[in-house]
C-alpha positions as CSV (number, residue, x, y, z in Angstrom):
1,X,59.5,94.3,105.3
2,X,59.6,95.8,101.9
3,X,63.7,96.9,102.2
4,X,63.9,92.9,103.4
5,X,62.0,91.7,100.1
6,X,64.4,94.0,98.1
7,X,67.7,92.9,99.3
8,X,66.4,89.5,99.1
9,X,65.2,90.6,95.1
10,X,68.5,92.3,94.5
11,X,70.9,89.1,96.1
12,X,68.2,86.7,93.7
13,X,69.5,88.9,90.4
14,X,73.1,88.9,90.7
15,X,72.9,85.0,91.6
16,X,71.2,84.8,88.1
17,X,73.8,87.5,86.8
18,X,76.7,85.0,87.9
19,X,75.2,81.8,86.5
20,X,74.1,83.4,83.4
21,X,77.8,84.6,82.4
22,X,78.6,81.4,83.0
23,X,76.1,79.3,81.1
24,X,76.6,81.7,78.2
25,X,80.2,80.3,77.8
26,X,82.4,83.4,79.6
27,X,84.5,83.4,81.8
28,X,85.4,79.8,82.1
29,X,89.1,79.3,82.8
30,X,90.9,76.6,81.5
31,X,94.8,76.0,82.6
32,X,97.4,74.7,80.3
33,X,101.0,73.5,81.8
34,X,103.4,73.4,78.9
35,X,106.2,71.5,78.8
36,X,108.9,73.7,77.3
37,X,107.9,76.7,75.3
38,X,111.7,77.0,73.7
39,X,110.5,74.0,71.5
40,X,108.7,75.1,68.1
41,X,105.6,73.0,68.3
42,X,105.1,74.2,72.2
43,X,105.4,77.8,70.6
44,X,102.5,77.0,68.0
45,X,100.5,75.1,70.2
46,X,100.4,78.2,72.6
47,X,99.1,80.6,69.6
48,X,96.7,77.8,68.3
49,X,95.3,76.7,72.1
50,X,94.4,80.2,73.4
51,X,93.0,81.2,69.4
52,X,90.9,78.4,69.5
53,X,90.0,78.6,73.8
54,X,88.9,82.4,73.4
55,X,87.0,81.6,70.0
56,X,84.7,79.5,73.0
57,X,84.3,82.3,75.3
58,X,87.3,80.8,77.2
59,X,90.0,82.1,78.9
60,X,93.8,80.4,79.0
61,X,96.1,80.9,82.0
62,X,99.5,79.4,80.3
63,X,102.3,78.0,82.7
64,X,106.0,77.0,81.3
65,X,108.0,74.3,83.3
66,X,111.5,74.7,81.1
67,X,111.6,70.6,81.4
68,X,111.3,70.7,84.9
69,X,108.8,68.3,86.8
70,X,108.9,69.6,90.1
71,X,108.2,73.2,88.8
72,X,105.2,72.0,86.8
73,X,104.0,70.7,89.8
74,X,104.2,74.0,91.7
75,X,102.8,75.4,88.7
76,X,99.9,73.0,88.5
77,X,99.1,74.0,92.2
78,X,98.9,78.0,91.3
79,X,97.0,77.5,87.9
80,X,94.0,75.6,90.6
81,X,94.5,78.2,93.3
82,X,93.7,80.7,89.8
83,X,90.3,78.6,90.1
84,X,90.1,77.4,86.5
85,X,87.3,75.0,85.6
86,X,89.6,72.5,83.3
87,X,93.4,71.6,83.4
88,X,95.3,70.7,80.3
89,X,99.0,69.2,80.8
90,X,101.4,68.8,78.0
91,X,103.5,66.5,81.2
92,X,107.0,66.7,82.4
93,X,107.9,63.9,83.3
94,X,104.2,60.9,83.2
95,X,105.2,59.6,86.5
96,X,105.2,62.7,88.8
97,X,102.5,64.6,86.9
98,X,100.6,62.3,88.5
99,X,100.3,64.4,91.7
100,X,99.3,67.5,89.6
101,X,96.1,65.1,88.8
102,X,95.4,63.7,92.2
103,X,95.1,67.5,93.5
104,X,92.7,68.6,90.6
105,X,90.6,65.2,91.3
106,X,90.4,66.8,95.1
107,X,89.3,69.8,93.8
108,X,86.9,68.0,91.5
109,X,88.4,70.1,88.4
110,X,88.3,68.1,85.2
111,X,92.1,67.3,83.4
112,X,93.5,66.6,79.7
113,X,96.6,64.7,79.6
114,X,98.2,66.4,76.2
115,X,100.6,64.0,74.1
116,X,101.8,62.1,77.3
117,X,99.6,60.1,78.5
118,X,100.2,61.0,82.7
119,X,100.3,57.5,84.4
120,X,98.7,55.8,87.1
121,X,95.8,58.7,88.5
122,X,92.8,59.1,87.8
123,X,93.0,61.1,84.2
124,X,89.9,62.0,82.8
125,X,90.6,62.5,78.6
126,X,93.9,62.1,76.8
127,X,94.9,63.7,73.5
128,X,97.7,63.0,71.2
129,X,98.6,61.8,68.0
130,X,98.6,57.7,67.1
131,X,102.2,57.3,67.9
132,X,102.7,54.0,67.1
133,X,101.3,54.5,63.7
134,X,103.8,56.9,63.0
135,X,106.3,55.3,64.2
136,X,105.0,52.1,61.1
137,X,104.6,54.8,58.6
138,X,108.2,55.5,59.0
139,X,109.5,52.5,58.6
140,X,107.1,51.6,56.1
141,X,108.7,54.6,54.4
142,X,112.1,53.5,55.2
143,X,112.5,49.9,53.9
144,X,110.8,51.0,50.8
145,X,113.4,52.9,50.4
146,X,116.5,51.1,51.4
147,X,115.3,47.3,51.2
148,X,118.4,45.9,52.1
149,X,120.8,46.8,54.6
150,X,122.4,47.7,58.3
151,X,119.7,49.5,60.1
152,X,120.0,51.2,63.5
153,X,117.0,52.0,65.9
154,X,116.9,54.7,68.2
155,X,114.1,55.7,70.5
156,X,113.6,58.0,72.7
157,X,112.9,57.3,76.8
158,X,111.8,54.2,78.0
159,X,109.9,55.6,80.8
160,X,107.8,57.8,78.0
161,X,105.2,55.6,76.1
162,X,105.1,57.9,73.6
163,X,108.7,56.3,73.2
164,X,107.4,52.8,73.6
165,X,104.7,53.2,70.7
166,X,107.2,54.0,68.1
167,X,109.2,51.5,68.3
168,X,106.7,49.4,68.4
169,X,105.5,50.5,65.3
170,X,108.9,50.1,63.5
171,X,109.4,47.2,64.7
172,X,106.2,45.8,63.3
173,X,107.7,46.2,59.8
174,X,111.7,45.8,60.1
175,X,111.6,42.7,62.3
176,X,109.8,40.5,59.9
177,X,112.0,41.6,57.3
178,X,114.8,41.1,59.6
179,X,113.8,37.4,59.9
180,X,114.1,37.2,56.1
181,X,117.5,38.1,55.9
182,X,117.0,41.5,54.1
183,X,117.6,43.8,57.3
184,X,120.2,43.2,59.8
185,X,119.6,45.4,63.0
186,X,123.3,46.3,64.0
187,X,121.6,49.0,66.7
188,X,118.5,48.9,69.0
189,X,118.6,51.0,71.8
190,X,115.8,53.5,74.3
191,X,117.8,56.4,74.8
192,X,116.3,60.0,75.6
193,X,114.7,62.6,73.3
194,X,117.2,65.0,73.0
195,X,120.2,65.7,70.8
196,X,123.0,65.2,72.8
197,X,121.7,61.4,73.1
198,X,121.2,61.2,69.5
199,X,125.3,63.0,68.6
200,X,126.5,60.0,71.5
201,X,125.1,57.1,70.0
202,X,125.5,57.5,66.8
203,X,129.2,58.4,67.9
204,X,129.1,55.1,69.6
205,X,128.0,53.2,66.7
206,X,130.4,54.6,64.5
207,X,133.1,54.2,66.5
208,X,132.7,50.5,67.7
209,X,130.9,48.9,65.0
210,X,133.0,50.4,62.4
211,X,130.0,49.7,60.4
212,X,128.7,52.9,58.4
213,X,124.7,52.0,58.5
214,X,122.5,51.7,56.1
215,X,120.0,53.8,57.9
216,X,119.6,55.8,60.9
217,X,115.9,55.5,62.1
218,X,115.7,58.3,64.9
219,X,112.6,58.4,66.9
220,X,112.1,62.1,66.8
221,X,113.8,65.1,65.5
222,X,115.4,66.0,68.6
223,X,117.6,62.7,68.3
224,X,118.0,62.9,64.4
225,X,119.6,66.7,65.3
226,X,122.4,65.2,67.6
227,X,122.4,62.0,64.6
228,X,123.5,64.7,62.0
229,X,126.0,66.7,64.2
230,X,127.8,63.3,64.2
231,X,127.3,62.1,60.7
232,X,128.7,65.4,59.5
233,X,131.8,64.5,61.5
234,X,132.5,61.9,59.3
235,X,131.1,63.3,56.0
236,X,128.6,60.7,56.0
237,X,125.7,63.8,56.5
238,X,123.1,63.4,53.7
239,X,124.7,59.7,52.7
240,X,123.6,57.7,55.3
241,X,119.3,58.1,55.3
242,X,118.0,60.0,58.6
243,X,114.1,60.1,60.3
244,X,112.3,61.7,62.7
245,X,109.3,62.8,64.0
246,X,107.6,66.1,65.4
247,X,108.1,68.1,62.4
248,X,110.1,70.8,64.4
249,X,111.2,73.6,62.3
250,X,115.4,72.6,62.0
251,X,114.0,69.4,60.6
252,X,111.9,70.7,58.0
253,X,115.3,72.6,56.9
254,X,116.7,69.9,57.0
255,X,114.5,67.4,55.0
256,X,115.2,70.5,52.3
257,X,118.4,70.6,52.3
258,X,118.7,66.8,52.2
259,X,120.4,65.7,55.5
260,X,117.5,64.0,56.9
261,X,114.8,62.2,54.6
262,X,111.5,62.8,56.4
263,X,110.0,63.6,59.2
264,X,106.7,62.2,60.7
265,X,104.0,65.3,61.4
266,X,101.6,65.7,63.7
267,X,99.5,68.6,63.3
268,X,99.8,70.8,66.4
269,X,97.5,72.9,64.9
270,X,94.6,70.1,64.6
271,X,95.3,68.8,68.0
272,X,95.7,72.5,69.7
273,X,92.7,72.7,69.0
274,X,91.1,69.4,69.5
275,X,92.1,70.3,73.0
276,X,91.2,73.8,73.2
277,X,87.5,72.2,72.4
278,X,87.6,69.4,74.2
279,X,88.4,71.6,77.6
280,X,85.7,73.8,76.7
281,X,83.2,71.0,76.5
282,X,83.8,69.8,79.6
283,X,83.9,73.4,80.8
284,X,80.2,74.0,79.6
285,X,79.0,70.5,80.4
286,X,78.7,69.3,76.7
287,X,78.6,66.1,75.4
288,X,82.8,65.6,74.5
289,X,83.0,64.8,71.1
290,X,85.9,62.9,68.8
291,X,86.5,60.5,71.6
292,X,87.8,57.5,69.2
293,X,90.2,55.3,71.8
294,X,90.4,53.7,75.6
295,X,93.9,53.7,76.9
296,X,94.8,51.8,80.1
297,X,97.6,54.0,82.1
298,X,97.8,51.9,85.0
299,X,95.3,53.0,87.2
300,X,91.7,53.7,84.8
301,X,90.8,54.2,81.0
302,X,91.0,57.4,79.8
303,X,89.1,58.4,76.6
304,X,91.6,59.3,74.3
305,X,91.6,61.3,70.9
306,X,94.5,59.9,68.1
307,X,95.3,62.0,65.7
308,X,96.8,60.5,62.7
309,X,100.3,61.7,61.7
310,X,101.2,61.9,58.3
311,X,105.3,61.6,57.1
312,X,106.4,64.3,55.5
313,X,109.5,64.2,52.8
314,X,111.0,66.4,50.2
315,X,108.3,65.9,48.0
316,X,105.5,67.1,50.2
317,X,107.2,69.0,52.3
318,X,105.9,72.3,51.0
319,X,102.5,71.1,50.4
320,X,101.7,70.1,54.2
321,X,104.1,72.1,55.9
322,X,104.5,75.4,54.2
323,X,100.5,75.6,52.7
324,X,99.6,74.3,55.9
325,X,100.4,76.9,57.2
326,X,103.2,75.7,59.5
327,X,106.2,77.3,59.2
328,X,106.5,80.1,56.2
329,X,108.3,79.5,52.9
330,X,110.9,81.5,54.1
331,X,111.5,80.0,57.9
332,X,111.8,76.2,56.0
333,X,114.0,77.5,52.3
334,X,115.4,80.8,53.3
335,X,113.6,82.3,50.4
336,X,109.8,84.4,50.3
């Protein structure tokens, strides 16, 4: 009887052993699937995630799809097997991430959408930046700049909202201009995120417009990299006005240098860890704070954080990039 009452004493104190590591905020696992860690921000967010995660008393399992949706699924299905209490996807591709979410909602393990908002599941918090307000402060900043003139739009996919919102946001400010007669939009076209889209189009432009434009307004940085290959072609790099967004290291060269005139930044440091504390919340049943949106994505709202991007030219570029602690002095002038 007594050995019986020990056993049963001893099995009663590592239950309390187990719960109490985990109520004193160890050993939660939280997953993150990154999209591509060759890209700089993906790189930072890494460092700035986990920094912020183990800070919590978390721990980060990190998963790299290399743009590929089908291994991020795969990958999404091994980071659950790992039994992680949260999942944090920076998606793919929003349409097939979608099954990553239905599996964790089977599993009853709690998921972050991170700057793609995953569509049509049953998402539980989203967090990115307020795209479509950086996509007005651009052009805000752009037809203060150049009032007049031949402008041409490009965005990035269709099928990404991301895309959708800054458009959306240009838009808002060139197309009421363009009905006063001060803007002519020679160019408006979705085309994808990367730089060979950005070299083809602007190619395209050139080529069958015979127009040189006024201004290039490039969704994101990825495009505007492919937009300057092609301008330099024709010796128009640094003449002809270039955005984009994402603050990505080559870009913050070149805002130095002068071949493209800003870039739209979204702290990935801010919203790394926004994320890294948001998954912990949920992780230790706390109250999730910073909530400040509701965003349909087809299926349910999703609680949503927006952070607010801020544009970022030659004039502030050392101020919020360098002392920001983004990239050094050296990585963005070549000097210490």
């Amino acid at each position: 009887m007594r050995r019986q009452s020990f056993n049963s004493l001893l099995f009663l104190l590592s239950i309390l052993l187990i719960s109490s590591c985990k109520s004193g905020n160890s050993n939660f696992k939280v997953g993150f699937l990154i999209r591509n860690q060759t890209l700089d921000r993906c790189k930072q967010e890494k460092i700035f995630f986990t920094e912020k995660t183990t800070q919590m008393g978390g721990e980060v399992l990190f998963y790299d799809a290399n743009d590929d949706d089908q291994k991020q699924i795969e990958q999404g299905h091994e980071a659950m097997a790992q039994g992680i209490d949260v999942l944090v996807i920076f998606p793919v591709n929003l349409a097939t991430a979608a099954a990553i979410i239905r599996e964790a909602n089977d599993r009853h393990i709690k998921t972050i959408a991170y700057e793609s908002l995953i569509q049509n599941c049953k998402l539980d918090y989203f967090i990115s930046a307020d795209n479509g307000k950086g996509g007005t402060l651009m052009a805000d900043y752009m037809t203060k700049l150049v009032p007049q003139g031949n402008y041409v739009l490009l965005g990035g996919d269709k099928a990404d909202r991301n895309a959708v919102l800054i458009k959306t946001g240009q838009e808002k400010v060139i197309f009421p201009l363009v009905n006063e007669g001060k803007i002519k939009v020679i160019y408006n076209i979705y085309a994808d995120w990367t730089a060979e889209e950005g070299y083809e189009e602007t190619k395209r432009v050139l080529n069958l417009s015979g127009i040189v434009p006024d201004v290039i307004m490039s969704s994101n940085d990825g495009l505007a990299t492919g937009v300057i290959q092609a301008l330099k072609e024709y010796n128009l790099a640094g003449k002809v006005p270039v955005t984009g967004l994402d603050a990505e290291l080559s870009a913050c060269k070149r805002v130095a240098e002068g071949t493209q005139i800003i870039t739209v930044f979204k702290s990935f440091k801010k919203q790394a860890y926004s994320a890294a504390e948001m998954a912990m919340q949920i992780a230790t049943h706390k109250k999730i704070e910073n909530i400040n949106n509701e965003i349909f994505n087809g299926l349910v709202k999703v609680p949503t954080y927006l952070i607010d991007p801020v544009i970022v030219d030659k004039n502030n570029l050392r101020d919020v990039i360098v002392k920001g602690g983004v990239y050094s002095e050296k990585d963005v002038f070549g000097t210490n």
